[in-house]
C-alpha positions, 0 to 999 in steps of 0.5 A: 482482583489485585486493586493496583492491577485495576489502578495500572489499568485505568491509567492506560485508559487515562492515557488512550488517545482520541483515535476515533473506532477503526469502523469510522476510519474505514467509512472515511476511505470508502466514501472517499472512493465513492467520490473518486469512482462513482461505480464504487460509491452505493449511489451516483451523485446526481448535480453538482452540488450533491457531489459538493456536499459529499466532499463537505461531508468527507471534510467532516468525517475527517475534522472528527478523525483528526484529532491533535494527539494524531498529528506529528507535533508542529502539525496544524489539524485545519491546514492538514485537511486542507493540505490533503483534499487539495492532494486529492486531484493528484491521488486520483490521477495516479489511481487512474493510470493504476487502473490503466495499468491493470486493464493493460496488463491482466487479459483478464479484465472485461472492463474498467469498472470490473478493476474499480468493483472488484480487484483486490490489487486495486482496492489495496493500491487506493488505501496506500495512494491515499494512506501514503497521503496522510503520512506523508501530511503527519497524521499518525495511526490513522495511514496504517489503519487504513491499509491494515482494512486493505489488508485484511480484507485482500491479503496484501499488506502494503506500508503507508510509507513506502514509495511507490512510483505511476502505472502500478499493477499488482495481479491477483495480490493474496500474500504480498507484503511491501515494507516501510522503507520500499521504493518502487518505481513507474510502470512496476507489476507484482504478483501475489505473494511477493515480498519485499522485506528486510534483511533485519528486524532489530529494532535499531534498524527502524530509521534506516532503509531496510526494504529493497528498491524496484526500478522502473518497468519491472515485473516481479512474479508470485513467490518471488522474496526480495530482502535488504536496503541496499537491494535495487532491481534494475530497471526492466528485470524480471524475477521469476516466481519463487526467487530468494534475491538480497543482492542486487542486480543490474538493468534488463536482468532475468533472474529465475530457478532452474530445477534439475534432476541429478540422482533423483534428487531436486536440486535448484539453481538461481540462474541470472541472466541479461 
């Protein structure tokens, strides 16, 4: 083999960075949910201070994730850790109501303890809850690795640095993709393969908002593809599965495909209505 094909390669090697093993980054998250939910967790705590020494052990894992090449520059590892488990309490009431809102919304849910175990729209909200955190704090590589775990394992690809707002539901989920530049409001509702994308994918794009808003108490059904920065869905609409939308539209909307048989020809209208 070439010898500057091997010196090129070990230079890459030189320069790799400290990032710990995806498999690492993955127990991180699932011992955090094990803390937050105890029906998640392979064993209940049993005393206080086992549940303290499982928070120290989690301070741990995260002191050997965190290195400082993983941090925006001017980002102190110490006070980012601090910063994030004292975020904890807020991440866990929002996931909270996430399970309130599934339990509400889905007449399929028994229990709550079914949402926590064993929906795939809920393991996905809890990787970006606590993802969105970290990126928020400056950590760098390690969000998105949490959510690409969510993902692989659920189908929906939710972006760490989306906005997403209380009471979120996603039903069933496989196929959904929630853009970097998303903002999506209180007491939303999507099914699966829903996409909430850009317009562009030019490169010179990346510092501006590509992906659409969703305003509050909106329901956006499965198929449905909402495309462009500019791209709100007022507050209380409906979007009807399959919808192609790079417009926005106003408050209370309902938008939907209206399929008619002219000449044994299928021919769909999108029809809007308020």
């Amino acid at each position: 083999m070439d010898y500057s094909f091997i010196k090129h390669i070990y230079s890459t090697h030189l320069e790799l960075t400290k990032c710990p093993s995806s498999k690492a980054i993955e127990r991180f998250f699932v011992d955090l949910l094990g803390v937050f939910f105890p029906n998640f967790a392979s064993s209940p705590v049993e005393s206080h201070a086992e549940l303290e020494n499982r928070v120290n052990i989690l301070k741990k894992e995260m002191e050997d994730i965190l290195y400082e090449n993983l941090l925006e520059e001017g980002k102190n590892s110490e006070e980012t850790i601090e910063k994030f488990f004292a975020a904890l309490p807020d991440i866990y009431y929002k996931l909270q109501k996430d399970v309130d809102a599934t339990f509400e919304g889905d007449p399929a849910a028994h229990n709550k303890e079914e949402i926590i175990r064993a929906y795939p729209g809920f393991y996905a909200i809890s990787a970006y809850r606590i993802a969105h955190e970290l990126a928020t704090l400056g950590v760098i590589t390690v969000p998105r690795l949490i959510t690409e775990h969510a993902h692989s394992k659920t189908g929906i690809d939710i972006h760490p640095n989306a906005q997403i707002g209380e009471h979120f539901f996603i039903d069933h989920g496989t196929g959904i993709v929630i853009g970097e530049t998303a903002i999506i409001g209180d007491h939303v509702k999507i099914y699966q393969g829903v996409t909430l994308g850009a317009l562009s994918v030019d490169k010179e794009d990346a510092k501006i908002k590509r992906h659409p808003t969703i305003e509050d108490n909106v329901i956006i059904y499965s198929g449905a593809t909402i495309l462009g920065g500019n791209t709100i869905i007022g507050r209380g609409s409906i979007v009807g599965g399959n919808v192609w939308l790079t417009r926005s539209v106003p408050a209370g909307s309902k938008i939907y495909y209206k399929v008619q048989m002219q000449n044994s020809k299928e021919q769909a209208n999108t029809i809007l209505s308020k």
